[in-house]
C-alpha positions in Angstrom: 0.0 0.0 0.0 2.7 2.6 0.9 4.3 1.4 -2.5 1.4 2.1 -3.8 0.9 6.0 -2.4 4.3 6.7 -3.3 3.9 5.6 -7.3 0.7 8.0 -7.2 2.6 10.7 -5.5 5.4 10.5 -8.2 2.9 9.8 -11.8 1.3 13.0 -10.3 4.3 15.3 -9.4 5.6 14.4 -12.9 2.7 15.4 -15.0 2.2 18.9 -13.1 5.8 19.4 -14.4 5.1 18.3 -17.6 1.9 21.2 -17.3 3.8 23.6 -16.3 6.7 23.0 -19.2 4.0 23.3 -22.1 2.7 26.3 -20.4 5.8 27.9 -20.5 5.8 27.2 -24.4 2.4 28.4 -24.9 3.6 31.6 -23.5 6.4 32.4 -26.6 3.7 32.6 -29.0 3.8 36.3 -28.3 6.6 37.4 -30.3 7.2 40.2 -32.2 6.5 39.6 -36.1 9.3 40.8 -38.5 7.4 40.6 -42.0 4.6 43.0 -42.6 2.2 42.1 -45.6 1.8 44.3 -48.2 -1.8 44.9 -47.5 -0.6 46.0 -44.5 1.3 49.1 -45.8 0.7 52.5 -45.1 1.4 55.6 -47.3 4.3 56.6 -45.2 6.5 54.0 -47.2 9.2 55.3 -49.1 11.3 53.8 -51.5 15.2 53.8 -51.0 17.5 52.0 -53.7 21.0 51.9 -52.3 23.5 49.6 -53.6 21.5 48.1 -56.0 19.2 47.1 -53.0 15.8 48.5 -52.6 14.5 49.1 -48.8 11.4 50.7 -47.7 11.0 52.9 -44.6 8.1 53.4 -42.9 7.8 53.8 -39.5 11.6 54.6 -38.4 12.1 50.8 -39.4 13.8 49.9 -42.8 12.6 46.4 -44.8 13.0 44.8 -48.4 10.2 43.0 -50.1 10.3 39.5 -50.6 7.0 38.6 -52.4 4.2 39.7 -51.2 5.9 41.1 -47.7 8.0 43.5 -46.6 10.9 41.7 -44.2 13.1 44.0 -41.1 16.6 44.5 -42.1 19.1 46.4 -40.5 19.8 49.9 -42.0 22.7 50.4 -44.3 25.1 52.6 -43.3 25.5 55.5 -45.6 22.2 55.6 -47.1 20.9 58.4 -47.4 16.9 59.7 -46.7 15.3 63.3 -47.5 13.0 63.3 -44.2 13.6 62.9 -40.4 11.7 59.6 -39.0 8.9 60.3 -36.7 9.8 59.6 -33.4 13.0 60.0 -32.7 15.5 62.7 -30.1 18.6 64.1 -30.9 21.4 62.8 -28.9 25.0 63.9 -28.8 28.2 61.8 -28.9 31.4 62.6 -28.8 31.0 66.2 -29.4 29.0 65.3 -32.8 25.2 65.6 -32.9 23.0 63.1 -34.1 19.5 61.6 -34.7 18.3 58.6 -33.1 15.4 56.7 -33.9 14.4 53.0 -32.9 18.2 52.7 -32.4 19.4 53.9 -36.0 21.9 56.6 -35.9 21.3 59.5 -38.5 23.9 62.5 -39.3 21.7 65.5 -40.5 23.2 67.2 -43.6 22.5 70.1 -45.5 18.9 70.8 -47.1 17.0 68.0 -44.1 19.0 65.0 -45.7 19.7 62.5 -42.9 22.2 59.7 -43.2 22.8 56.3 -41.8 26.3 56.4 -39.7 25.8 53.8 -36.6 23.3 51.1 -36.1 
């Protein structure tokens, strides 16, 4: 009998932490998505070609297309865009002045153009 109690005690211990594991997987489901469909785009999107590459910015956040979506890639350092991205402060480092927004580094130039130096 105490053989008994102790095999029930373990077959349930184990499946609470079985419960608790796939609960724990259930929880990642919540992940941030990094393609955007195109129905999904805004007028704010602008066209960039650099390097024979074409990206689209909208939002502060730079993407190529890849069929019917548009897939988050880092920003290429020395592109150049003709508008500030919403959303962002300007920070200073090392005595230069910059433009930061969602962690992309812009250098303002003459006539509003704003270029990619630091990611």
């Amino acid at each position: 009998m105490k053989r008994l109690v102790i095999g029930l005690i373990a077959i349930v211990a184990f499946a609470t932490s079985n419960q608790i594991v796939a609960q724990k997987v259930v929880d990642t489901s919540s992940t941030v998505t990094e393609t955007i469909r195109t129905s999904d785009k805004k007028k704010e999107i602008v066209e960039i070609e650099y390097k024979g590459i074409m990206y689209y910015v909208f939002n502060g956040t730079w993407h190529t297309k890849m069929k019917n979506r548009y897939v988050l890639r880092n920003a290429p350092k020395g592109a150049k865009i003709s508008f500030k991205p919403a959303g962002g402060t300007y920070v200073t480092m090392h005595g230069k002045k910059y433009y930061r927004c969602k962690g992309i580094f812009y250098k303002e130039h003459k006539d509003s153009i704003y270029e990619v130096v630091r990611i």
